[in-house]
C-alpha positions, -999 to +999 in steps of 0.1 A: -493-742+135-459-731+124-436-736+154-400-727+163-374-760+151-375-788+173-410-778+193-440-793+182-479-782+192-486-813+218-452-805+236-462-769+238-496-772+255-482-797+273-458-777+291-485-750+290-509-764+312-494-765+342-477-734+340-512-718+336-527-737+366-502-725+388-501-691+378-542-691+388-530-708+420-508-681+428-534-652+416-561-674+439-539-673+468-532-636+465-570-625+460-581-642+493-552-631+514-538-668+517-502-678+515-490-681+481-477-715+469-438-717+453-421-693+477-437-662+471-445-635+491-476-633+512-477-597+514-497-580+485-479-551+480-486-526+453-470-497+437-495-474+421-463-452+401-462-457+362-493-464+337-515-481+368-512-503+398-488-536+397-491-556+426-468-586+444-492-608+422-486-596+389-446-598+398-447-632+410-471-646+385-442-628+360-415-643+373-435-679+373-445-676+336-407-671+326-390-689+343-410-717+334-409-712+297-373-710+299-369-743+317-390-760+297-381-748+267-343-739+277-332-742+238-361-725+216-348-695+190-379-672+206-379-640+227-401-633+261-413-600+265-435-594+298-458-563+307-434-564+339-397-565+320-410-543+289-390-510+300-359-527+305-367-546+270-378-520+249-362-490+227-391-465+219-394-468+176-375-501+176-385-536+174-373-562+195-350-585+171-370-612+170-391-634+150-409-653+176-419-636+204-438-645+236-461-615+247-472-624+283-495-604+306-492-618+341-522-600+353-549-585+329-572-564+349-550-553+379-576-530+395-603-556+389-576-578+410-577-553+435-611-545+438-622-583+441-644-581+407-628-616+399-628-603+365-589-607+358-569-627+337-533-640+324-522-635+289-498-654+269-493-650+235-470-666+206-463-642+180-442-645+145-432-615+128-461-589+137-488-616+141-502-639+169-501-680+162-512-690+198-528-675+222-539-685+256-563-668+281-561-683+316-598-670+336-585-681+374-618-673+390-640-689+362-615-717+361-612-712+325-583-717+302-583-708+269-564-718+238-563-708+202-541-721+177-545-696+149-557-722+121-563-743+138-596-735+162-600-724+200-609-745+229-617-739+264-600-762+289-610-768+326-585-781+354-593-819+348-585-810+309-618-816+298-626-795+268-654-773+262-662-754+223-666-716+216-701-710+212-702-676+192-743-669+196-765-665+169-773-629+170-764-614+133-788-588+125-767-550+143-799-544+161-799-575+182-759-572+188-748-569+226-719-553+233-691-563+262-674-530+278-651-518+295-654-511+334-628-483+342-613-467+305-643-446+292-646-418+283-671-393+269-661-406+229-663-441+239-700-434+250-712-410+217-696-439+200-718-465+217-747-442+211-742-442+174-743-479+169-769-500+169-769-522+198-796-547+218-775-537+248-744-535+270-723-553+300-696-540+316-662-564+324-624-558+335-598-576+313-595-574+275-593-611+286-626-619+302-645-597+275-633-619+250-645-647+269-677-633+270-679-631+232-666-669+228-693-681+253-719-664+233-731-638+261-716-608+239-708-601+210-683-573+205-661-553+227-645-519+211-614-505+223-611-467+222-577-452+230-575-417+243-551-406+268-541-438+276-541-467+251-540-507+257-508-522+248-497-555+227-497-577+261-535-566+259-544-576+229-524-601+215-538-636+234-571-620+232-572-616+194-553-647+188-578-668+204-607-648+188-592-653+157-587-690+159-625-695+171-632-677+133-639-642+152-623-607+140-603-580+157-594-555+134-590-520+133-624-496+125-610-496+087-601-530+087-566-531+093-553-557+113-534-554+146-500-554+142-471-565+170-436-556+180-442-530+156-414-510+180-448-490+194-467-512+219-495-492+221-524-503+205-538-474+196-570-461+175-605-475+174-602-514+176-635-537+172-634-577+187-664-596+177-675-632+167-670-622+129-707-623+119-715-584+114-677-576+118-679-553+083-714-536+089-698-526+127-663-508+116-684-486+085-705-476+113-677-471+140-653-453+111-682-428+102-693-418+138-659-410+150-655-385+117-681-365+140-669-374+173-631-373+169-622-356+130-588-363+122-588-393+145-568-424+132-592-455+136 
């Protein structure tokens, strides 16, 4: 993996563990009312303004995850860029100035946090240029982290460190596909356009993060994104896809375009397919052609 000067993979993870394993402790502590650990507050407050709810837990998981990249990596040439600082960070149309670029999502899945699904996650992401090169997925309830070094293969990890392998399953043929979806953005296009594919059958998750999970422990297979009103954003995507990718899965746009990063439009917009690679082609023809009919002029 190609790295900033002066940091090297081991050192990376390294540092990465623990920071992951205490930002579970704190979600943990936060979903069953307890007293957070490292000074934060016990009150889960939340502010429902904006795009959706952030909570006390996403903002002291935030603050957590950077400040402990920046002390353990106080001299690296790369930029963070949180869900929780993005408005003070970003200029509509521009691009933040960087060539390495930490995409973090402190909580994936807020209302699943909320709601006590379980079914929440923390994203980090590495990314040079408009592309992810690490990506980590942290599962607190399933007490599941999961790396993927783009090149270089994916890996779950529990808290002892033992490792565990993606198992993609063996389901090929579109008819015996199942399909990971979303719990709370649907709408009526996102269910003609589950219609129109040929599927074994469905599940509904929260998190992009835990549906991706699903897919590299074989349960699922694909999960398709379908922005409307709203759209998921790069601190959505980006740890997802990277850790897809490096387990030899595909996340690509219904015409095959990749996803693209700090692009200066976070919004990840247009029909996006996630899947363990092994019908990926055969699933954005048919995706591409059924939303000519549901959606004409919409940009997959």
């Amino acid at each position: 993996m190609n790295l900033p000067a002066g940091i090297s993979q081991d050192s990376l993870l390294e540092a990465l563990r623990p920071l992951c394993w205490g930002a579970a402790d704190i979600l943990r502590a936060y979903a069953r009312a307890e007293q957070p650990p490292h000074g934060f507050s016990r009150a889960l407050s939340v502010d429902n303004g904006g795009e959706g709810p952030v909570s006390a837990a996403d903002l002291a998981v935030n603050q957590w995850l950077l400040d402990g990249l920046r002390s353990a990596f106080p001299d690296a040439g790369w930029t963070l860029l949180s869900e929780e600082t993005a408005k003070e960070q970003l200029t509509d149309g521009e691009p933040l100035p960087a060539e390495w670029l930490w995409i973090l999502d402190p909580l994936d899945g807020t209302k699943d946090f909320l709601q006590g699904t379980g079914e929440y996650a923390v994203h980090l992401a590495l990314v040079q240029g408009q592309r992810p090169v690490l990506g980590v997925v942290l599962l607190p309830e399933a007490d599941e982290l999961w790396f993927g070094v783009v090149g270089d293969g994916s890996w779950c990890e529990n808290r002892s460190g033992m490792r565990s392998p993606v198992r993609f399953s063996d389901r090929s043929a579109e008819g015996e596909l199942i399909m990971v979806a979303s719990r709370s953005h649907r709408d009526d296009r996102l269910e003609r356009l589950i219609a129109a594919l040929p599927l074994a059958g469905s599940k509904s998750v929260g998190s992009v993060g835990c549906k991706v999970a699903t897919i590299l422990r074989g349960e699922t297979d694909l999960y398709i994104s379908l922005s409307g009103k709203s759209a998921p954003k790069d601190w959505d995507m980006a740890a997802p896809e990277a850790v897809l990718l490096a387990a030899g899965g595909a996340f690509t746009h219904a015409d095959g375009r990749p996803l693209a990063y700090n692009t200066g439009d976070v919004r990840q917009a247009g029909c996006l397919i996630a899947s363990h690679g092994k019908a990926h082609a055969a699933l954005e023809q048919r995706a591409a052609r059924a939303m000519e009919t549901i959606d004409p002029g919409f940009q997959v």
